[in-house]
NUMITOR-477525 format. One record per residue: residue in one letter; z, y, x of N, C-alpha, C in turn. Coordinates in steps of 0.001 Angstrom, whole numbers, plus 500000, padded with zeros to 6 digits. Last residue first. Layout:
<nodes>
AZYXZYXZYX...
</nodes>
This chain:
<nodes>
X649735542674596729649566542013598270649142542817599649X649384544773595228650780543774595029650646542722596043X648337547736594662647967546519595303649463545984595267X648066550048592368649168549461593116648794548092593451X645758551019590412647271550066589945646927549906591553X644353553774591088643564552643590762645448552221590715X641421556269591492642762555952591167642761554489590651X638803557359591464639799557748592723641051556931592538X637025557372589319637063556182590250638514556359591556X638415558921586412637439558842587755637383557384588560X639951560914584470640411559568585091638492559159585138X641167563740583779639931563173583143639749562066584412X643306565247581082643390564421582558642034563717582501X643507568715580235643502567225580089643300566533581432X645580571318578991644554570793579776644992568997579754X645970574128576677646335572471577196645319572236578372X646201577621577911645036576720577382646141575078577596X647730580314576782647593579198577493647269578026576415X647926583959577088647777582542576510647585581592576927X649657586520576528649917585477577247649042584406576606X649502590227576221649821588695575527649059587713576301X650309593947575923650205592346576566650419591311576218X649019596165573374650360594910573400649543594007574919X646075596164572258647168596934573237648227596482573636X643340595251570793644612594738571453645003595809572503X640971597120570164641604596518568954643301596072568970X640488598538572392641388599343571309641240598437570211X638435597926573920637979598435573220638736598938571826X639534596740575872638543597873576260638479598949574868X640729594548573976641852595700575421641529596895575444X638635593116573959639405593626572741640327594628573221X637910592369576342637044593214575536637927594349574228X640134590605576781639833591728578090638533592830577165X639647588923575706640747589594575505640985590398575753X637041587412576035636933588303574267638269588717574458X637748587072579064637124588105578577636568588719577228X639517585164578124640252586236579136639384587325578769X638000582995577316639223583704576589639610584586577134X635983582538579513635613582688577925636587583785577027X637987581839581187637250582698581621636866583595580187X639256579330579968639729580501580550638959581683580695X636920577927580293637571578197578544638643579391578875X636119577130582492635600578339581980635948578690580208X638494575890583505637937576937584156637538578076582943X639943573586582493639475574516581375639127575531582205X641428572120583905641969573219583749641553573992583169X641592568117584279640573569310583606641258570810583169X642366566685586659643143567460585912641799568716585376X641205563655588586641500565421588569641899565808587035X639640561602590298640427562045588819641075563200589486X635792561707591304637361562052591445638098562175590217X633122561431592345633892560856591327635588560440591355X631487561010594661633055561449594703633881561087593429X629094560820593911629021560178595350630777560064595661X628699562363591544628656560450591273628761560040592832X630872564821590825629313564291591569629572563309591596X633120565910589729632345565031588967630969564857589773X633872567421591541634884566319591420634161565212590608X632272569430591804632497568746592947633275567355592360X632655570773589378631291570237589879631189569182590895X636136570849589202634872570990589346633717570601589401X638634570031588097637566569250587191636200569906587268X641399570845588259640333571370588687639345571281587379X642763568694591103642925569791589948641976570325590176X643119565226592345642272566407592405643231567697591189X644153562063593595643594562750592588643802564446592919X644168558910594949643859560368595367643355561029593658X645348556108596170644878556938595012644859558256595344X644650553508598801645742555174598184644513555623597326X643852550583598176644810551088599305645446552491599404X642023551143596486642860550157596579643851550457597461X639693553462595491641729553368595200642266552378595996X640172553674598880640296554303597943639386554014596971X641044552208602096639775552370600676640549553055599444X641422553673605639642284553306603693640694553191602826X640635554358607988640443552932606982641131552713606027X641365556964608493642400556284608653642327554759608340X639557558175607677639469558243608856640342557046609230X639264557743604587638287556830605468638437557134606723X641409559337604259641590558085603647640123557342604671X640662561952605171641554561172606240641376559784605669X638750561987602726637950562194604326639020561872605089X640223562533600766639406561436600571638788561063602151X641389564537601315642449563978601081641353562397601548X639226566558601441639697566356602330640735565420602871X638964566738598588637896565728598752638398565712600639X641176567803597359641169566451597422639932566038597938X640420570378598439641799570086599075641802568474599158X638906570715595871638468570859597709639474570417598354X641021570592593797639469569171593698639140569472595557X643852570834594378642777571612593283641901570386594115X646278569492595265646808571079594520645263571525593850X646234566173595266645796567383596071646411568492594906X648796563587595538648111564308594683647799565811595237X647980560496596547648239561454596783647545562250595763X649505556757596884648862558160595983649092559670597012X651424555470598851650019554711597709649232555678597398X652925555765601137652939556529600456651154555868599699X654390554257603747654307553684602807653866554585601344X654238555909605769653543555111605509653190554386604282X655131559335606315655469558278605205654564557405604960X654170560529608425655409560208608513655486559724607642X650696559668608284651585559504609072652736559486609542X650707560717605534650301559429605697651051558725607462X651182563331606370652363562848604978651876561286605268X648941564017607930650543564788608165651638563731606924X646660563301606570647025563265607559648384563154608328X647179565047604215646867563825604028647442563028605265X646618567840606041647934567367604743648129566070604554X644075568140607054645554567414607792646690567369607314X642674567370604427642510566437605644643987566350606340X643451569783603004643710568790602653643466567296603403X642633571997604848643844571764604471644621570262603987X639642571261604918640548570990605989641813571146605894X639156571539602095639107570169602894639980570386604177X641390574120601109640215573974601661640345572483601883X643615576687600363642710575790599992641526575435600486X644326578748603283643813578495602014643789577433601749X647364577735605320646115578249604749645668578119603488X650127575714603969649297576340605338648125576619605364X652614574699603049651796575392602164651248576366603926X653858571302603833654104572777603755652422573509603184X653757568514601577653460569016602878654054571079602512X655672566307600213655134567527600105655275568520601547X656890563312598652656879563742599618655978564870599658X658291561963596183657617562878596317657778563304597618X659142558743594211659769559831595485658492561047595793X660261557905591002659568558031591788659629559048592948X661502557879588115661503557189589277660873556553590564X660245559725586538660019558568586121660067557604587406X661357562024587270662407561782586472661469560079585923X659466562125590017660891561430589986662073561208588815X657947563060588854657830561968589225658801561440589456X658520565550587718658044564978586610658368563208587218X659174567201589744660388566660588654659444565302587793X656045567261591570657709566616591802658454566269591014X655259568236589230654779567060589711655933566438589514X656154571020588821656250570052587752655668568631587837X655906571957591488657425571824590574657339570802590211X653091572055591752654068571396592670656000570910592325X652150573870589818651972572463589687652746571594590423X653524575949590514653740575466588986653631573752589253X652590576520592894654071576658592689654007575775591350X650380577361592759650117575840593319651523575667593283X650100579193590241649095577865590118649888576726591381X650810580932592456651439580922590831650992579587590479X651268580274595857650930581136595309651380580560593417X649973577915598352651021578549598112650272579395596321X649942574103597946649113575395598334650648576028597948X650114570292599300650418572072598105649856572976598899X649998567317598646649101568463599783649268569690598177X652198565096598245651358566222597325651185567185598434X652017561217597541652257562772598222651975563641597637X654922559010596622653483559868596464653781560444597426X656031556002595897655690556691596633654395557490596786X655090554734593271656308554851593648656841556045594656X652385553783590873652604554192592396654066554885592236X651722552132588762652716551609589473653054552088590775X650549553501586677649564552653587627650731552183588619X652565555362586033651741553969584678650778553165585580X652032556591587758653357556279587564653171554841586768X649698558289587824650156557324588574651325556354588499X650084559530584911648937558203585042649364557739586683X652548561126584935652542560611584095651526558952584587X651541563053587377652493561776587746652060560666586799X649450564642585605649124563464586885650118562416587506X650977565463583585649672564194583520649286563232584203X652079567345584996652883566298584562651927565221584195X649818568579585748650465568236586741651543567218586384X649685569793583127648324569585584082649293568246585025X651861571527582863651636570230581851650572569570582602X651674573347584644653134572257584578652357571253584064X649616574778584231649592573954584944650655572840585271X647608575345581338648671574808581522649495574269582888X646145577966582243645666576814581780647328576447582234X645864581484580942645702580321581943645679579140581417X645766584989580539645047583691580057645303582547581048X647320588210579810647077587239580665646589585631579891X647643591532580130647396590056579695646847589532580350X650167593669582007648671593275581916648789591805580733X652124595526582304651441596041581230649737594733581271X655092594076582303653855594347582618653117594712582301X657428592839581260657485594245581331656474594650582054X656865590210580833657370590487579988657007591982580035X655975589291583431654790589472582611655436590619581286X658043590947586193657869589486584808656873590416584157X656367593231588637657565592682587760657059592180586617X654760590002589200656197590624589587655500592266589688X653586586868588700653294588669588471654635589142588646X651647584439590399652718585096590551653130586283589937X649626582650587485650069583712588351651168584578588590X647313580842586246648824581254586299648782582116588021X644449582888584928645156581544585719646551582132585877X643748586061584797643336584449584513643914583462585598X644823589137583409645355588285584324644368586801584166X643228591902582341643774590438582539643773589689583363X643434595444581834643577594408582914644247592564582128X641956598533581099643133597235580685642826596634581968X642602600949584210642046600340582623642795598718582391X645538602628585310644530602039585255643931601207584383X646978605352587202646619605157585836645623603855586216X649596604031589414648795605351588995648010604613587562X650426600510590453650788602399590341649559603028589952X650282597728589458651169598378589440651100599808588861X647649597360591839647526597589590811648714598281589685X649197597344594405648213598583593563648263598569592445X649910594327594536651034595118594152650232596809593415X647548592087592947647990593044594006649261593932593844X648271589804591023648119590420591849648835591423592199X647157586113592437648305587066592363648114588489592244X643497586242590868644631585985591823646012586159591569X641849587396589406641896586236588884642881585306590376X641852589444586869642256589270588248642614587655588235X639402592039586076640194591117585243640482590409586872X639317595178584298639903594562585266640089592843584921X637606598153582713638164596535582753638463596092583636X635230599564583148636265600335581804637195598850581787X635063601086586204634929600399585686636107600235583978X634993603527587834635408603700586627634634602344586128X634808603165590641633266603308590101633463603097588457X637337603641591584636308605172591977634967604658591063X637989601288590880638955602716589763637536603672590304X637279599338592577636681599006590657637006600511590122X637851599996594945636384600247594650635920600707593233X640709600158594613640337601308594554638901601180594061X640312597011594584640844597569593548640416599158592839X639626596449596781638753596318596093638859597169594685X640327599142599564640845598162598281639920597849597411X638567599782602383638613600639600786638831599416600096X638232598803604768638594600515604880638875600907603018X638299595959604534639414596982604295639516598341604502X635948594708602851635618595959603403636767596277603363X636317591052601392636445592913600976636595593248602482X636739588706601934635714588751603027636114590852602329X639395588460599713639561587280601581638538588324602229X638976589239597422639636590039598585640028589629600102X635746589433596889636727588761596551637554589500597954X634678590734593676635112591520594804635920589880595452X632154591518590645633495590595591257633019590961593184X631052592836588145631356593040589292632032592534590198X629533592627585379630557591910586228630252592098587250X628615594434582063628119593396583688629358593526584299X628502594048578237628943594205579834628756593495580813X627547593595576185627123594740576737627343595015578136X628104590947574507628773592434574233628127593809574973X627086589116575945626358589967574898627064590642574057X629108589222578666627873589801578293626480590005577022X631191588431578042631229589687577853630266589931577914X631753585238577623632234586458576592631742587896576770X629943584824579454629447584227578352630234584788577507X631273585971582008629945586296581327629370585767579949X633905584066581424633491585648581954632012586514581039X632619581791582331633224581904581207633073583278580779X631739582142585100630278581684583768631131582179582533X633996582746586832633176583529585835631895583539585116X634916580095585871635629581610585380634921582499585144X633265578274587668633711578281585931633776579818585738X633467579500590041632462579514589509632725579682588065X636503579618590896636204580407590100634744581243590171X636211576681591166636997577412589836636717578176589333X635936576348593839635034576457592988635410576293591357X636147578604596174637144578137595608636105577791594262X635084580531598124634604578924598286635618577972597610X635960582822597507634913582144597458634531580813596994X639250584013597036638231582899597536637105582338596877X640162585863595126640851585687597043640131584043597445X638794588205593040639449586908592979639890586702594594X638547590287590378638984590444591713639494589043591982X635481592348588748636499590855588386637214590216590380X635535594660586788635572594496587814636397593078587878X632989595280584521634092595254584578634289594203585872X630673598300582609631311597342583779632744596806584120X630543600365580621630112598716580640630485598177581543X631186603050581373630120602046582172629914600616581972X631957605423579290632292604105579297631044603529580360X631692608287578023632963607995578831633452606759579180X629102608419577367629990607980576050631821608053576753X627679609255579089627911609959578463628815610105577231X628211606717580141628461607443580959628713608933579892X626004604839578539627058604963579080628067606391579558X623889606819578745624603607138577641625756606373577550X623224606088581695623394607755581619624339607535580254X622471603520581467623924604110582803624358605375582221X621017603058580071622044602364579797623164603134580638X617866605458579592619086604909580694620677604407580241X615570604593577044616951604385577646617912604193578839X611896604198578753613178603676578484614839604174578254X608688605716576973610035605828577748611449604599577352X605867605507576741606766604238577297608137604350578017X605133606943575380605329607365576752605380606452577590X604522606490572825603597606581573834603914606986575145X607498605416572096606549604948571956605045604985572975X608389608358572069609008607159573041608116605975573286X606658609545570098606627609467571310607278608534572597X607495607763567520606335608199568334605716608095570118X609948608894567448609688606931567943608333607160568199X609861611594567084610518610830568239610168609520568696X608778611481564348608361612202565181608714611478566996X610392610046563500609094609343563627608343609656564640X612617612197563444612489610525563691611557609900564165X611297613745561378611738614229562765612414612279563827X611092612834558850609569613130559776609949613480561556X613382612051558166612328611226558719611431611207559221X616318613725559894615068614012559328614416612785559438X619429612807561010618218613044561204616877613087560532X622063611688560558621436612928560776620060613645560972X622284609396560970621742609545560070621504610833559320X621603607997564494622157609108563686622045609251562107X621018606382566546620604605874564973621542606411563909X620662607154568795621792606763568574622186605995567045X618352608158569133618762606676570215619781606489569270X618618610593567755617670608999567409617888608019568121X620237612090568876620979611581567927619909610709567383X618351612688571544620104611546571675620367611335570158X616348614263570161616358612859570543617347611872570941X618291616024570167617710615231568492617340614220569276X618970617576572291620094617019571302619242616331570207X616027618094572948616588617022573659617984615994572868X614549619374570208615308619406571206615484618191571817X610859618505569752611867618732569060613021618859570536X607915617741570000608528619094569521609923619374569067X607495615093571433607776615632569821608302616211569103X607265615807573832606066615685573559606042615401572099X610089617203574570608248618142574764607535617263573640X611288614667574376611638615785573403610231616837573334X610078613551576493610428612736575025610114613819573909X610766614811578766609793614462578294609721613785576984X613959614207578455612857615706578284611695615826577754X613755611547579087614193612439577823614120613505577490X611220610715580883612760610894580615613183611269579026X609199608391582727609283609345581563610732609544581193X608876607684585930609928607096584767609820608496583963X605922609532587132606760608720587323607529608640586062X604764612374586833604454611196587339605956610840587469X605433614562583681605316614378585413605166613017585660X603663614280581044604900614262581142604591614356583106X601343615931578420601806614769579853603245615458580297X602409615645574476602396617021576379602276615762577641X600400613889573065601533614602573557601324615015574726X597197614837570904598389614248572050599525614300572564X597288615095567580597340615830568852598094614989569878
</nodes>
């Protein structure tokens, strides 16, 4: 016997149930691969799903489970290409688990409504932040949350309720004196940013270079990250410290602006100033730039944040915990030994 026609258009679960005589509650406990269920009353069901060509709404038994699969990922720049990596990493842990990604970034966000608020009103079951963050986050009830990349968190991680994943950036940054230093540069610069990441690395340059006898000169922290930051940083430190061989940018965009005063100014690079990057974007490895830079493990971060950020969701990990990735130095054409004439 045929089954009952169903109304025009997306066959439902009503229709399911009509057309193999059975309740609507039996057909949820066959999606669900109940073992409650009869074989003839089963068959009965795959049957029809079968001839209907009905699909599963993912949203509805979501939803009915008290979970949307979704998880809200909050970062403060675009055109920051890190956090491409992050979230390939991102997706390559969470999505054959089940979950889609929502990312907000809070430079271009709609201020009539916090991105933050956006992720809580559309009950996303995850957070993951890939900035300082927000002070909101803090108050009222909210799902797990990880932190990626170093980051300002106040109050201390210690008494926070979020985890957190980053990449080494002291050690990142000690690498980079470490190989100019061994190349015989004396006098550096460092075009800094503000915020957890460009604080770390800027510390641990500076000490690092001068405990191997060396001077550090360091621009002020003025807009985003960007080439044009790093143009009139370059700019600004090349012109009161002439004698400065190297410069070290705060992430790979900052250094390809470092690279753009070096030819305004007729410097060749390396011979005349070394320039190196953080990062180890797409950008840093194009064969027209071929930059040394500091490999930060973007998307090994990303990767790890979200099997941590799953495990959170999903009540294996409760406790906040901290991890951190090594990172490596990956030596380019940008850098070069100290001209001696």
């Amino acid at each position: 016997m045929p089954p009952t026609p169903h109304r025009r258009g997306r066959p439902t679960i009503y229709d399911v149930a009509r057309a193999a005589g059975v309740s609507k509650s039996l057909v949820s406990l066959v999606l669900q691969g109940s073992p409650k269920v009869s074989e003839q009353s089963r068959r009965a069901v795959e049957q029809a799903i079968a001839e209907l060509g009905y699909r599963p709404s993912r949203a509805a038994s979501n939803l009915a489970a008290g979970r949307t699969r979704l998880v809200g990922v909050l970062i403060d720049d675009y055109t920051n290409l890190w956090f491409v990596d992050l979230v390939r990493g991102l997706h390559a842990a969470l999505g054959p688990r089940g979950y889609r990604l929502s990312v907000a970034d809070i430079a271009t966000a709609d201020q009539a409504e916090h991105p933050v608020e956006s992720f809580l009103s559309t009950r996303v079951d995850g957070i993951v932040v890939g900035m300082d963050p927000p002070d909101g986050l803090w108050s009222g009830k909210v799902p797990p949350v990880v932190v990626a990349g170093t980051r300002e968190l106040s109050p201390p991680h210690a008494g926070s309720p979020f985890a957190s994943v980053a990449n080494d950036d002291a050690a990142g940054a000690r690498l980079v004196a470490g190989h100019l230093a061994g190349l015989g540069h004396r006098i550096v610069g460092h075009v800094a940013v503000a915020g957890g990441a460009g604080t770390a690395r800027r510390t641990a340059f500076t000490d690092e270079m001068q405990a191997l006898g060396g001077t550090v000169h360091v621009t002020a922290s003025v807009g985003p990250a960007s080439d044009e930051l790093g143009h009139a940083g370059a700019m600004e430190l090349l012109a009161a410290h002439p004698g400065i061989t190297a410069v070290f940018a705060a992430n790979d965009v900052i250094a390809v602006g470092v690279l753009a005063a070096a030819r305004d100014l007729g410097l060749r690079v390396p011979d005349d100033l070394s320039v190196v990057g953080y990062d180890d974007t797409s950008l840093a490895a194009a064969r027209l730039i071929g930059l040394t830079t500091v490999d930060d493990r973007g998307f090994d971060v990303g990767a790890a944040a979200g099997r941590l950020l799953a495990d959170r969701m999903e009540g294996r990990i409760i406790e906040p915990t901290a991890t951190v990735l090594p990172p490596t130095l990956t030596i380019r054409g940008t850098t070069g030994p100290v001209r001696t004439t």
